[in-house]
C-alpha positions in Angstrom: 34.7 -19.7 0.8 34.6 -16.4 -1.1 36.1 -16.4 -4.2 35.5 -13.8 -7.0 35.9 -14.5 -10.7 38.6 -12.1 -12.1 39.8 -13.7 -15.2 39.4 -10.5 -17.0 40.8 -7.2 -16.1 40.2 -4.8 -18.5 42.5 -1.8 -18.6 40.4 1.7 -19.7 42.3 4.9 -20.4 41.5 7.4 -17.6 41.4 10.2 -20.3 39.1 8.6 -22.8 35.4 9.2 -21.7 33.7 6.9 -24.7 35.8 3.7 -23.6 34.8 4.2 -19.8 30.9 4.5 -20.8 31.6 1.2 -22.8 33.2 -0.5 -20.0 29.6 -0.4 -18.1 28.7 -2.9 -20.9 31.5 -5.3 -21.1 31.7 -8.9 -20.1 35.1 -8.2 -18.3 35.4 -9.2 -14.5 37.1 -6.2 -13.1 37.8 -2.9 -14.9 41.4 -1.1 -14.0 40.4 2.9 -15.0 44.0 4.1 -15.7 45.6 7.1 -14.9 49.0 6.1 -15.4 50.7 4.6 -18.7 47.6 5.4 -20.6 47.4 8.9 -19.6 49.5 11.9 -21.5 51.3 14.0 -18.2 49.4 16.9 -19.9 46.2 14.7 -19.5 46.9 13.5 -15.9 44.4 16.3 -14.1 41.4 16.2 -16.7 42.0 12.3 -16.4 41.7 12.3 -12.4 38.8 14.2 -12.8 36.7 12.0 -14.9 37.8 8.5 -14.0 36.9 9.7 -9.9 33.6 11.2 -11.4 32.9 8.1 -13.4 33.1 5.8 -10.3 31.1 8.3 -7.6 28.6 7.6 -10.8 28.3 4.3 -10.7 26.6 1.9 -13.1 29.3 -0.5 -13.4 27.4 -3.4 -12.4 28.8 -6.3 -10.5 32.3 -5.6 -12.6 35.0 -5.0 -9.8 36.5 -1.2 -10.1 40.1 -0.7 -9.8 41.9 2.9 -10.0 45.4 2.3 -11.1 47.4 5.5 -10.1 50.6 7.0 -10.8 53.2 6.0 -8.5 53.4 7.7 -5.1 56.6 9.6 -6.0 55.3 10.9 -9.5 54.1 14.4 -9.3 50.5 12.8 -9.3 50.6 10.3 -7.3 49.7 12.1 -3.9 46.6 13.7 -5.4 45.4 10.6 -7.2 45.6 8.3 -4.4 43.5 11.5 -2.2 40.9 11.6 -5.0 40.4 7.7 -5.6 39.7 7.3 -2.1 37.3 10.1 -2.0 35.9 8.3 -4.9 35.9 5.1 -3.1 36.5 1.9 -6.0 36.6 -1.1 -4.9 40.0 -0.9 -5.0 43.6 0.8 -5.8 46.1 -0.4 -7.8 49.2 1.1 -6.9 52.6 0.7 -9.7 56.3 0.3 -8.8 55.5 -1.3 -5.3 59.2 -2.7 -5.0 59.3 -3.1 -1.1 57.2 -3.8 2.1 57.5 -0.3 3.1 56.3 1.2 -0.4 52.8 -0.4 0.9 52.8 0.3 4.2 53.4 4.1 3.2 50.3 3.8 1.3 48.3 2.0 4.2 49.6 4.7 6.5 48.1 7.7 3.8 44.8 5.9 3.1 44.3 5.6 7.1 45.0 9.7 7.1 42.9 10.1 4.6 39.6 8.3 6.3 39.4 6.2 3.8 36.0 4.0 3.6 37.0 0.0 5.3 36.0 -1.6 1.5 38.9 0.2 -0.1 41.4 -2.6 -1.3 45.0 -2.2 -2.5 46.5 -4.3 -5.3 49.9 -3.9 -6.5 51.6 -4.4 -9.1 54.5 -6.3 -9.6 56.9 -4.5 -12.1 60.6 -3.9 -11.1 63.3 -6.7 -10.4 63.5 -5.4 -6.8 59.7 -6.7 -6.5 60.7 -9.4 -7.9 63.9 -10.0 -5.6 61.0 -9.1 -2.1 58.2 -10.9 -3.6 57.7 -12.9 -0.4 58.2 -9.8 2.1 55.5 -7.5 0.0 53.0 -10.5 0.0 53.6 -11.3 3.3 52.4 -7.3 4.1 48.9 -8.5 3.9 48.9 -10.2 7.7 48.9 -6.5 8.5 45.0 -5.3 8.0 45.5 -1.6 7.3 47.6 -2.2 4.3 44.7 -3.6 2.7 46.6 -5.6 0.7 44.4 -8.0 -1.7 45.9 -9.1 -4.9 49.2 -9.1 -7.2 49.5 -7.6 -11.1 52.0 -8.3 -12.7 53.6 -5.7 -15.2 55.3 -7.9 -17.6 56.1 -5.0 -19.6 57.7 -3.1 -17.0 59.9 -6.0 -15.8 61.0 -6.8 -19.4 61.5 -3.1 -19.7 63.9 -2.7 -16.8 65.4 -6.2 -17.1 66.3 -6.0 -20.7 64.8 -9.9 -20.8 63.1 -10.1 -24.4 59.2 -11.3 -24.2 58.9 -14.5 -26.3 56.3 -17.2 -26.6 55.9 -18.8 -23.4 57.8 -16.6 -22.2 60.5 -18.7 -21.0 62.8 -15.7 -19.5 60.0 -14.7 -17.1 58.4 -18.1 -15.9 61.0 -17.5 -12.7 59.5 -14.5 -12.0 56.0 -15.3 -12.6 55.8 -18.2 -10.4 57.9 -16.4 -8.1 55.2 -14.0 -7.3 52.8 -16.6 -8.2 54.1 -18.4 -4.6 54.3 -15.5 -2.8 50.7 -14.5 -3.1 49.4 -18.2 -2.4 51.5 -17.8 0.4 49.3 -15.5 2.1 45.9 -15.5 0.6 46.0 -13.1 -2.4 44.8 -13.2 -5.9 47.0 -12.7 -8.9 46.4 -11.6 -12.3 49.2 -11.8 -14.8 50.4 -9.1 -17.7 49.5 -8.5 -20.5 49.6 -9.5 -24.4 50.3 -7.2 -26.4 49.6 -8.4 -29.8 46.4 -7.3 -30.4 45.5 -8.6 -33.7 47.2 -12.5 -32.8 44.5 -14.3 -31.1 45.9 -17.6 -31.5 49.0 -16.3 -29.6 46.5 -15.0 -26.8 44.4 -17.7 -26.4 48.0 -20.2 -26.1 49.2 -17.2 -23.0 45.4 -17.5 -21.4 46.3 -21.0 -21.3 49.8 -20.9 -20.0 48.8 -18.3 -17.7 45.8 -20.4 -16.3 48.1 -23.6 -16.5 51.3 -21.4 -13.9 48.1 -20.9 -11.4 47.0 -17.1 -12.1 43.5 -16.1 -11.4 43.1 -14.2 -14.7 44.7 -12.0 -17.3 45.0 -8.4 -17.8 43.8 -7.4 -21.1 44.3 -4.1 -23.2 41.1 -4.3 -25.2 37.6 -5.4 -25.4 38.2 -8.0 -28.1 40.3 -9.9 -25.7 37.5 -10.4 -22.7 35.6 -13.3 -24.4 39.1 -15.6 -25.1 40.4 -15.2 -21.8 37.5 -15.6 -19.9 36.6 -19.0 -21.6 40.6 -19.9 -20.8 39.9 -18.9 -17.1 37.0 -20.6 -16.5 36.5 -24.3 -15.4 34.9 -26.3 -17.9 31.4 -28.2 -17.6 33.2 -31.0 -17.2 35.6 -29.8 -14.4 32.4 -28.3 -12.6 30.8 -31.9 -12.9 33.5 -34.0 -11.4 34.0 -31.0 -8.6 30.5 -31.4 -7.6 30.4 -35.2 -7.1 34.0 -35.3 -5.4 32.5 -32.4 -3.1 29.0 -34.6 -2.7 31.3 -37.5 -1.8 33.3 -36.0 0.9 29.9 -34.3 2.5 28.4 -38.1 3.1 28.4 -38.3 6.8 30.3 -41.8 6.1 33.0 -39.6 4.9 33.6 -36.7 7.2 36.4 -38.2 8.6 38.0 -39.4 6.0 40.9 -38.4 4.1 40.2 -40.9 0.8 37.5 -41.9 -0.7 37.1 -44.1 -3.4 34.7 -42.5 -6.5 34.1 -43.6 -9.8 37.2 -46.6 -9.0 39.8 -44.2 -8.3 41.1 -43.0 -5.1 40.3 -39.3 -4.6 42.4 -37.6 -1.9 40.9 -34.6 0.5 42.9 -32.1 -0.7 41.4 -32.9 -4.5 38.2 -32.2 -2.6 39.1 -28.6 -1.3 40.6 -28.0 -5.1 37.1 -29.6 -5.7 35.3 -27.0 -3.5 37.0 -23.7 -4.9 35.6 -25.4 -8.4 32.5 -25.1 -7.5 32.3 -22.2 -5.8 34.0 -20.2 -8.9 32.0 -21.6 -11.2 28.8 -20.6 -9.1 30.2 -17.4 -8.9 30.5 -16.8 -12.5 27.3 -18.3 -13.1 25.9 -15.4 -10.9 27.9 -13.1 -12.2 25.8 -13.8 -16.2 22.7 -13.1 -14.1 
């Protein structure tokens, strides 16, 4: 099984040079260098520039590195998709993926462009018509040179565009969320959720790590440094949860029990699909252990 940690996803602004150096130090599990909603249009070249310089550079650790562009029909989407693949992250997030077709137009360029076989696409999920063909753009990744790895969600975006008002526990978008949330299980992917915008209420951030960990998301996406330590304790299994993962794994290894689908531990009966759940436990939690080192 090979599972990443990404509880935290950091958006940096593409244009601001200081916060990109700082994101080589941060405890975040992938960094999302943004040239679109962060970036001034006046900014967008100077921006390209430095985030595709700033990856080529390196340093980052073993902190994933997404590239969010501008959307392909902006006037800089074409040369910001050409540039992040010459800069090769370890992957591109592409906005305003509303259809099947949006990402196989962008599999089809990335193939033109020779772009290296570790390149991964994410997308994010921000219109109601991505909504509406949540299943069919998930169901893109069977096709390999789409690339297609993992979900965002732009909560802002869809509250934006659907004129739905973004409470606590966000009641008008839990059909949505789990909608995509589905969808991605469906066929293998990862999803991270939106955003919270609040900076300064940490009470209300820690509840949405929660609720977001609770709907079945991988991790958050985060709009400052302050939020990384929060949502990565929310996001991680607890020493507890790790315990009782290893001995229902241990349990289920015993040659007496390869073939069974119970087994009876600490007087209650555990089932084998608690011990695949049991399994991914374990394997996160290793994976964030080695992650610290």
């Amino acid at each position: 099984m090979n599972v990443r940690p990404r509880r935290s996803v950091l958006y940096m602004p593409g244009s601001n040079a200081r916060a990109i150096e700082k994101a080589r130090t941060l405890a975040a599990d992938a960094l999302i260098l943004d040239l679109e909603d962060a970036v001034a249009p006046d900014a967008k070249a100077a921006a390209r520039q430095q985030v595709c310089e700033a990856v080529r550079a390196g340093g980052f650790g073993r902190r994933e590195l997404l590239v969010r562009i501008n959307a392909p029909d902006t006037p800089w989407g074409a040369e910001d998709l050409t540039a992040a693949v010459a800069a090769t992250p370890d992957a591109i997030l592409v906005p305003k993926i509303s259809t099947p077709e949006d990402l196989a137009a962008i599999g089809g360029r990335i193939d033109a462009l020779g772009a290296a076989p570790s390149i991964r696409i994410w997308a994010m999920m921000e219109t109601p018509l991505a909504i509406l063909n949540a299943r069919e753009i998930a169901a893109a990744a069977r096709d390999p040179s789409i690339r297609l790895t993992g979900f965002v969600m732009g909560t802002n975006d869809l509250a934006k565009d659907t004129r739905a008002r973004i409470l606590p526990g966000r009641a008008p978008m839990l059909a949505w969320l789990m909608t995509c949330v589905a969808a991605a299980r469906s066929h293998g992917l990862d999803i991270i959720d939106g955003v919270f915008n609040d900076i300064g209420d940490a009470p209300g951030f820690a509840r949405e790590c929660a609720e977001a960990r609770d709907l079945g998301f991988d991790g958050k996406t985060l709009i400052h440094p302050s939020q990384i330590e929060p949502c990565n304790a929310a996001f991680s299994p607890t020493e507890d949860e790790v315990e009782s993962a290893r001995k229902i794994v241990a349990a289920f290894d015993q040659p007496e029990n390869l073939g069974k689908g119970v087994v009876r531990i600490d007087g209650r009966m555990v089932e084998r699909l608690h011990a695949e759940m049991a399994r991914r436990t374990v394997t996160i939690a290793d994976a964030i252990a080695q992650s610290r080192a």
